[in-house]
C-alpha positions as CSV (number, residue, x, y, z in Angstrom):
1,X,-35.4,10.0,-6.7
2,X,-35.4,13.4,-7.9
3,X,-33.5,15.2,-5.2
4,X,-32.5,19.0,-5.1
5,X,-29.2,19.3,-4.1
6,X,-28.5,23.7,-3.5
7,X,-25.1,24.5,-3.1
8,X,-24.3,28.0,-2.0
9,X,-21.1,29.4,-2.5
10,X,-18.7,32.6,-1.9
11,X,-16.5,31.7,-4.2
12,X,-13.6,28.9,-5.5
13,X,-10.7,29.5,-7.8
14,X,-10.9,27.1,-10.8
15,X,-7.4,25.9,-9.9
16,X,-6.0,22.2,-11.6
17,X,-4.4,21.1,-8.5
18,X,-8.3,21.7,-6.4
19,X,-8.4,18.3,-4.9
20,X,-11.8,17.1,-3.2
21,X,-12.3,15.2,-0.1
22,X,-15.0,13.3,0.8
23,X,-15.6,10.8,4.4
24,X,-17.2,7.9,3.0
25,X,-20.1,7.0,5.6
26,X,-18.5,3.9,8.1
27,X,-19.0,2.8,11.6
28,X,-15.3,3.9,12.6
29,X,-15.5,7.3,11.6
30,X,-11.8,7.5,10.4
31,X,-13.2,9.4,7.6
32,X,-15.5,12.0,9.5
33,X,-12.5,12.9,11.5
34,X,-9.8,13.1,9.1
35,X,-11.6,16.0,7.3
36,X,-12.4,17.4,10.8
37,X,-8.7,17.8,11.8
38,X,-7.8,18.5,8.0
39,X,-10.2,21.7,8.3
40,X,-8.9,22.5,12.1
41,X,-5.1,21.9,11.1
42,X,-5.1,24.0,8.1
43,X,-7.1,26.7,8.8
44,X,-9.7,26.4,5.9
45,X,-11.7,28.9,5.1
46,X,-15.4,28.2,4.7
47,X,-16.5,28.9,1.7
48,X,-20.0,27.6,0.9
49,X,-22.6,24.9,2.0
50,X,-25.5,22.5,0.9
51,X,-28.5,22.2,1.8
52,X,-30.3,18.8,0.6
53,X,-34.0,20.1,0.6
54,X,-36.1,16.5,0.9
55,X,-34.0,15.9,3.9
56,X,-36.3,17.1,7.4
57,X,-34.8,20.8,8.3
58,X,-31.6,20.1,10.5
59,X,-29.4,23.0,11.6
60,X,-25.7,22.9,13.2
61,X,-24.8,25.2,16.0
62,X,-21.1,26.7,16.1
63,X,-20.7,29.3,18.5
64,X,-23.7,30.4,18.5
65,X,-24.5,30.7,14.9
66,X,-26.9,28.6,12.9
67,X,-25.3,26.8,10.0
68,X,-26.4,24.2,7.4
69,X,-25.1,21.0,8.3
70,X,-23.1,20.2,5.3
71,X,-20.4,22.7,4.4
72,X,-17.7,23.4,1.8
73,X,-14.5,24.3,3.4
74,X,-11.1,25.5,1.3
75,X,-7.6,25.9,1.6
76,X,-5.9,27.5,-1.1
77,X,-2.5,27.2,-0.2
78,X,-3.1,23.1,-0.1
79,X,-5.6,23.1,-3.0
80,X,-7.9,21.1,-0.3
81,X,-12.0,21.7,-0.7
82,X,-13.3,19.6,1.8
83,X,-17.3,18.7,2.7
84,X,-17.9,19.1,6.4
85,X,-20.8,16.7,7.7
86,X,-22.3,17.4,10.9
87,X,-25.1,14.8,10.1
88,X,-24.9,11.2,8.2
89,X,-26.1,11.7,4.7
90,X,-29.2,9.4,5.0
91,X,-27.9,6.0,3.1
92,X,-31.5,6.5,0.9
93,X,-30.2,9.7,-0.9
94,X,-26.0,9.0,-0.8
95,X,-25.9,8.0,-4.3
96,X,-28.3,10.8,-5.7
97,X,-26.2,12.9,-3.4
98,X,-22.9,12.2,-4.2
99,X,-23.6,12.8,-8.1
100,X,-24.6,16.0,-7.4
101,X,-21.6,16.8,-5.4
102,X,-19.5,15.5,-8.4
103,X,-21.3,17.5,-10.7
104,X,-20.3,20.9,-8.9
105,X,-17.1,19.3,-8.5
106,X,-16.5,19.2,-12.2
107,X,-18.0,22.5,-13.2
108,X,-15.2,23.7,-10.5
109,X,-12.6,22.2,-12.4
110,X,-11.5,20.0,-9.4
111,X,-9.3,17.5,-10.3
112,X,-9.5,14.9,-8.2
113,X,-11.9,13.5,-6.0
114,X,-11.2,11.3,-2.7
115,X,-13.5,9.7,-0.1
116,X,-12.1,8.4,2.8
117,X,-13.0,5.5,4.8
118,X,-11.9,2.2,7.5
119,X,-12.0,-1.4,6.9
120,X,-10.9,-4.4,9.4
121,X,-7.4,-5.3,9.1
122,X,-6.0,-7.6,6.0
123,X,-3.4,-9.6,7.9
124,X,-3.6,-10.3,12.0
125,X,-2.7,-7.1,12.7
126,X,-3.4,-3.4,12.1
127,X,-1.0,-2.1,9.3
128,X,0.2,1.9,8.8
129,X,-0.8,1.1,4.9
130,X,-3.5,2.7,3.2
131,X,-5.5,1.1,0.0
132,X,-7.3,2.2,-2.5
133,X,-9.7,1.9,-5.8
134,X,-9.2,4.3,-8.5
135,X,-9.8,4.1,-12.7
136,X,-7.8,1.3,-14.4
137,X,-5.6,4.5,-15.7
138,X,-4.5,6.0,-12.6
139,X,-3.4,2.7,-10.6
140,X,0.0,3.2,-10.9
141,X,0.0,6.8,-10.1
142,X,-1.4,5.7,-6.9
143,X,1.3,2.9,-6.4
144,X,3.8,5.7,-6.6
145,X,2.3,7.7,-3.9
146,X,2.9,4.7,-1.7
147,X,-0.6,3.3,-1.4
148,X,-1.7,-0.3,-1.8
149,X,-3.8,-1.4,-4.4
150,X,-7.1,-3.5,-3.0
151,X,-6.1,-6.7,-4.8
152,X,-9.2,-8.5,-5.2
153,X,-12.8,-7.4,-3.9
154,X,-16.5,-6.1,-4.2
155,X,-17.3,-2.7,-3.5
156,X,-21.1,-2.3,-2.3
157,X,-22.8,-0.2,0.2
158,X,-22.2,3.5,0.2
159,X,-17.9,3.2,-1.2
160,X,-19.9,1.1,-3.9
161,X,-22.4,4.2,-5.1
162,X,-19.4,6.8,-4.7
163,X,-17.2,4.6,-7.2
164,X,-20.2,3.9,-9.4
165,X,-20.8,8.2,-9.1
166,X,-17.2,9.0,-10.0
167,X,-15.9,6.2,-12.4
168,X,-15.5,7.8,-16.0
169,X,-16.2,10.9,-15.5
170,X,-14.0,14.1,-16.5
171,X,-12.8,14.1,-12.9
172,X,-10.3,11.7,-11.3
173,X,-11.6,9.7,-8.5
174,X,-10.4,7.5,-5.6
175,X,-11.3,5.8,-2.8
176,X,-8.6,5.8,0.1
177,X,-8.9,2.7,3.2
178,X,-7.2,3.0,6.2
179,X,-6.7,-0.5,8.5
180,X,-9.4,0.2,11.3
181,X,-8.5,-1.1,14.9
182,X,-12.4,-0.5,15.8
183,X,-13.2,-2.9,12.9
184,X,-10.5,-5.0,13.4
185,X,-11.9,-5.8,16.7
186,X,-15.4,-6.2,16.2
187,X,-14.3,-8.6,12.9
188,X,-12.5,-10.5,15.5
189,X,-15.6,-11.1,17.5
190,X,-17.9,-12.6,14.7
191,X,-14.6,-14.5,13.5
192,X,-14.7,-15.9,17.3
193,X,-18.4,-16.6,17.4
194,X,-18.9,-13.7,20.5
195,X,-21.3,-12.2,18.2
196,X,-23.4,-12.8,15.6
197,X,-26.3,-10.9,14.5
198,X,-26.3,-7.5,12.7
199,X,-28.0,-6.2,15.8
200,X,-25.2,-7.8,18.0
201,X,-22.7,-5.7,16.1
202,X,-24.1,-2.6,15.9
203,X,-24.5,-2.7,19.7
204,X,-21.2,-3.1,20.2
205,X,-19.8,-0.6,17.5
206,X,-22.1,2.2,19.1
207,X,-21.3,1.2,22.6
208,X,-17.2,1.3,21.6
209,X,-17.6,4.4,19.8
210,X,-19.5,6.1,23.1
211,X,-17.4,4.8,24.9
212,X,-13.8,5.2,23.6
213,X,-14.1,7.3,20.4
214,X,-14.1,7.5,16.5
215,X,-11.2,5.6,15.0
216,X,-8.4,8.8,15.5
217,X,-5.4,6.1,14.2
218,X,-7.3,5.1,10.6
219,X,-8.1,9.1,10.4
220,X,-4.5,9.5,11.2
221,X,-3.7,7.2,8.3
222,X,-6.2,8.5,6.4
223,X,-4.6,12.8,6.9
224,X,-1.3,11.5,6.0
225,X,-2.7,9.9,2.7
226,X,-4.3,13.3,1.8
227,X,-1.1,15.4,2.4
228,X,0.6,12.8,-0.3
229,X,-1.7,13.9,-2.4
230,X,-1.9,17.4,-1.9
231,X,1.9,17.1,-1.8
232,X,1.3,19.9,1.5
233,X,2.8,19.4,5.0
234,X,-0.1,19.2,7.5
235,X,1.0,18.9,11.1
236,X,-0.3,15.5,12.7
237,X,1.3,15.9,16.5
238,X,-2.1,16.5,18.3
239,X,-4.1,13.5,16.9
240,X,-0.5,11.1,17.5
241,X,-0.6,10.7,21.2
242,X,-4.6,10.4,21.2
243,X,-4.0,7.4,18.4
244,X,-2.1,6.0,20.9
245,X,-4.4,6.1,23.6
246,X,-6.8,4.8,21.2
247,X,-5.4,1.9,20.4
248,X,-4.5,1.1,24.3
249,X,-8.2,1.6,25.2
250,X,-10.1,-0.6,22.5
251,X,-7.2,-3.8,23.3
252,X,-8.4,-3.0,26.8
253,X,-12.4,-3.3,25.9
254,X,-11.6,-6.3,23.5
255,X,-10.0,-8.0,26.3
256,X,-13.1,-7.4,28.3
257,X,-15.4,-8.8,25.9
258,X,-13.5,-12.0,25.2
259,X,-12.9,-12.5,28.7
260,X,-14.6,-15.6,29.9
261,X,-17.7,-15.0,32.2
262,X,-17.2,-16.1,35.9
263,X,-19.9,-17.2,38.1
264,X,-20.2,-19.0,41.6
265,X,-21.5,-22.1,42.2
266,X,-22.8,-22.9,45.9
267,X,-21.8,-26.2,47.1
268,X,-22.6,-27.4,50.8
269,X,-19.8,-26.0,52.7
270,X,-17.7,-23.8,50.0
271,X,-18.1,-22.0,46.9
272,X,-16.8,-23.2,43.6
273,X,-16.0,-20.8,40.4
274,X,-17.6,-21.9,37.0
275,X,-16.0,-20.1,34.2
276,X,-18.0,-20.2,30.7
């Protein structure tokens, strides 16, 4: 597909330390909110947008004034440009769209690119550690930032077309995962046979996310991941106590859904309790 990707721009200092961040498209939404708070927490300054022009007009609404729904934010004092998305890049275009973004990236001179996304736990449990895929010459730069290298694994879907955008270019790429207690859980359900279909789990994913949230604790992961990077200070206390709550609440909803179902049976004289 021949897509025309228009990026409009005030401007961007071609500075060597510019790093790029991405969210990676995932059910979670660690991603979508990491750059959210990233933009909140350090005041960036917008600087430009895109407008994707096969995609059906769509306009975002912020206090009142109409904006296009993918924007470029900037701080200069991190060296952060960060891509706001109000909508989900339709999983049709992501590849066509993500090599265009690369391309401006590069004519920037941005060093580095990083998109950021969630995957179910590796062990039993949630870890604090974040993983990541890069080129075969940067691994060990990324050990030293304290990250954990995916040992062993396919990449496909929408991760999969960023890599395949981003390997071997003139810019650096990555791709950083955060342990997802959202995906965790629902990984535990189709391990425990509760669901099965592809319908079943999206079900439950939307009606979790409704309910309780995006993933704040993977996004928390995935903020402090970026500061490494940036080698910046970005203050974190505001999303803590909600990663908390977080956490509390989708334990409490798991529990509910793996909770046996409890019905009564009516014999003659007094009721008995049949548990499934």
């Amino acid at each position: 597909m021949c897509m025309r990707l228009e990026v409009k721009m005030s401007s961007l200092p071609r500075d060597k330390k510019n790093i790029l961040v991405m969210a990676c498209p995932e059910p979670s939404l660690a991603g979508v909110v990491a750059v959210e708070y990233l933009i909140d927490a350090l005041s960036m300054e917008e600087i430009g947008a895109i407008r994707i022009t096969e995609m059906p007009p769509v306009i975002a609404v912020v206090n009142g004034a109409a904006k296009l729904p993918y924007r470029i934010f900037y701080s200069r004092q991190a060296g952060i440009v960060a891509i706001r998305q109000h909508v989900p890049i339709p999983p049709q275009i992501y590849a066509e769209f993500i090599r265009r973004v690369l391309d401006w990236a590069e004519e920037n001179k941005i060093k580095l690119a990083v998109c950021l996304s969630a995957m179910p736990a590796v062990g039993e449990k949630e870890s604090d550690a974040v993983y990541f895929v890069t080129e075969e010459n940067l691994v060990e730069k990324f050990r030293q930032y304290g990250f954990e290298p995916i040992k062993e694994a396919t990449v496909t879907g929408l991760e999969g077309a960023y890599l395949d955008a981003v390997l071997g270019r003139g810019i650096d790429g990555a791709l950083l995962i955060a342990e997802s207690k959202l995906l965790t859980a629902i990984k535990r359900l189709v391990d425990s046979g509760k669901i099965s279909t592809h319908r079943d789990v999206m079900l439950i994913l939307n009606d979790l996310v409704g309910r309780v949230g995006p993933d704040v604790g993977a996004a928390l992961k995935l903020i402090n991941a970026v500061a490494k990077l940036a080698e910046t200070q970005i203050d974190t206390t505001r999303l803590q106590e909600h990663a908390s709550k977080y956490a509390f609440l989708i334990e409490k909803n798991i529990e509910a859904i793996f909770k046996p179902v409890e019905t009564t049976a009516r014999v003659p004289g007094k009721e008995i309790p049949l548990v499934f």
